[in-house]
C-alpha positions, -999 to +999 in steps of 0.1 A: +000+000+000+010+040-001+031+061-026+050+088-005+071+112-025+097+138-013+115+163-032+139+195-025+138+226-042+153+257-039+155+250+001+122+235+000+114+202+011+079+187-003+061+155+011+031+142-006+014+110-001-023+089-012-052+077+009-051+047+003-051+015+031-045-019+020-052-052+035-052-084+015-083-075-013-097-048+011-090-012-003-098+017+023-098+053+014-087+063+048-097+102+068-061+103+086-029+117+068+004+098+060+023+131+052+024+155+084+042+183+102+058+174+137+074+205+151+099+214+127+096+182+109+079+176+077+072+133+076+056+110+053+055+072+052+041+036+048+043+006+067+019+010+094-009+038+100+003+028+139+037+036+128+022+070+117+004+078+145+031+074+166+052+094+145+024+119+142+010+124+182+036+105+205+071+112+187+091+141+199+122+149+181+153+154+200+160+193+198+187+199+170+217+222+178+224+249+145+260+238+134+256+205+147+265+179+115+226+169+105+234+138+089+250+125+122+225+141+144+199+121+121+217+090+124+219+091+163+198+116+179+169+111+157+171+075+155+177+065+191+146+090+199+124+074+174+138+038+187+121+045+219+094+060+206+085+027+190+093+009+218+069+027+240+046+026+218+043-014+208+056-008+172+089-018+175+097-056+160+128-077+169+139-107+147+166-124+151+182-097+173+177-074+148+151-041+155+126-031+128+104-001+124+090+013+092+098+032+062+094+068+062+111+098+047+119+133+069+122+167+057+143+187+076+162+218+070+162+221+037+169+184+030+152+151+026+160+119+043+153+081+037+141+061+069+146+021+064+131-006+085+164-015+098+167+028+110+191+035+085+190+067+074+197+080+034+198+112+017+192+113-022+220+127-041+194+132-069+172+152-048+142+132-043+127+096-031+099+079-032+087+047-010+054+024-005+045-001-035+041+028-061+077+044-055+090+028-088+063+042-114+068+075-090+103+078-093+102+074-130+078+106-132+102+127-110+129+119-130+113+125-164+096+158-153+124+181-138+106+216-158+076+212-139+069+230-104+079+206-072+036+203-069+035+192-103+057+169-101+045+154-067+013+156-081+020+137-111+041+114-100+010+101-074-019+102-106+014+080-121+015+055-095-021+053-089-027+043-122-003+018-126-006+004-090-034-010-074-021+000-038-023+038-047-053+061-044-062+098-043-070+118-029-035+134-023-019+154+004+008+172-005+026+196+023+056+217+021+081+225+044+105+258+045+139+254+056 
């Protein structure tokens, strides 16, 4: 289920995601958001709607120093926060000693970042990402539609993955976050 779709422009950061929730054969067009604001935060994922919730209402986000290198701060702070979070919350998996969350991408100070199951945590070089079961057909309309304005081309690249995935559906919500 989901297509979430994150892109940076001109210090921008822009988060869109569907409605759509999945189980087996059972398609729900679903009231609550996967794209969201928390604090300073801009997040969208898949995964879990639990997962989202948690990083919606329970999740606070370890303050952030200016000057302090984000990408570590992101790696450590962030993560070890949003470890507990889980934790707390009754999300958090262990398999074979191994902790799993969910996927999820961050906007934060200008820049966009890649959450994995595993809590590792990516930056594009290209500028944008895209996760949930229509990321491929949505990453392939980002890449082909660079002219357009960063709405268009969130926009677009959702209609794209809704109609070539079966796990995608409007309507859209599409927030923007300034650095």
């Amino acid at each position: 289920m989901t297509c979430i779709v994150g892109l940076v422009s001109d210090g921008k950061v822009y988060i869109g995601g569907d409605s759509a929730g999945v189980a087996g054969w059972q398609l729900t067009i679903r009231k609550d958001v996967k794209v969201f604001r928390n604090g300073d935060f801009l997040i969208g994922g898949t995964s879990s709607f639990r997962m989202l919730q948690l990083l919606h209402y329970a999740f606070t986000p370890p303050a952030y120093e200016p000057g302090t290198d984000l990408e570590k701060y992101m790696a450590v702070d962030f993560v070890n926060a949003l470890r507990q979070c889980f934790k707390d919350g009754g999300y958090a998996e262990k398999k074979n000693e191994q902790e799993e969350g969910g996927i999820f991408l961050v906007g934060f100070q200008g820049r966009l970042f890649y959450i994995g199951s595993d809590y590792q945590v990516g930056e594009p070089l290209c500028g944008y990402e895209a996760v949930g079961c229509g990321a491929e057909v949505a990453i392939g309309s980002l890449y082909a539609t660079p002219a357009l304005s960063p709405r268009k081309r969130i926009e677009g690249a959702l209609k794209a993955a809704e109609a070539h995935n079966a796990g995608v559906r409007s309507p859209f919500v599409i927030e923007e976050l300034n650095s």
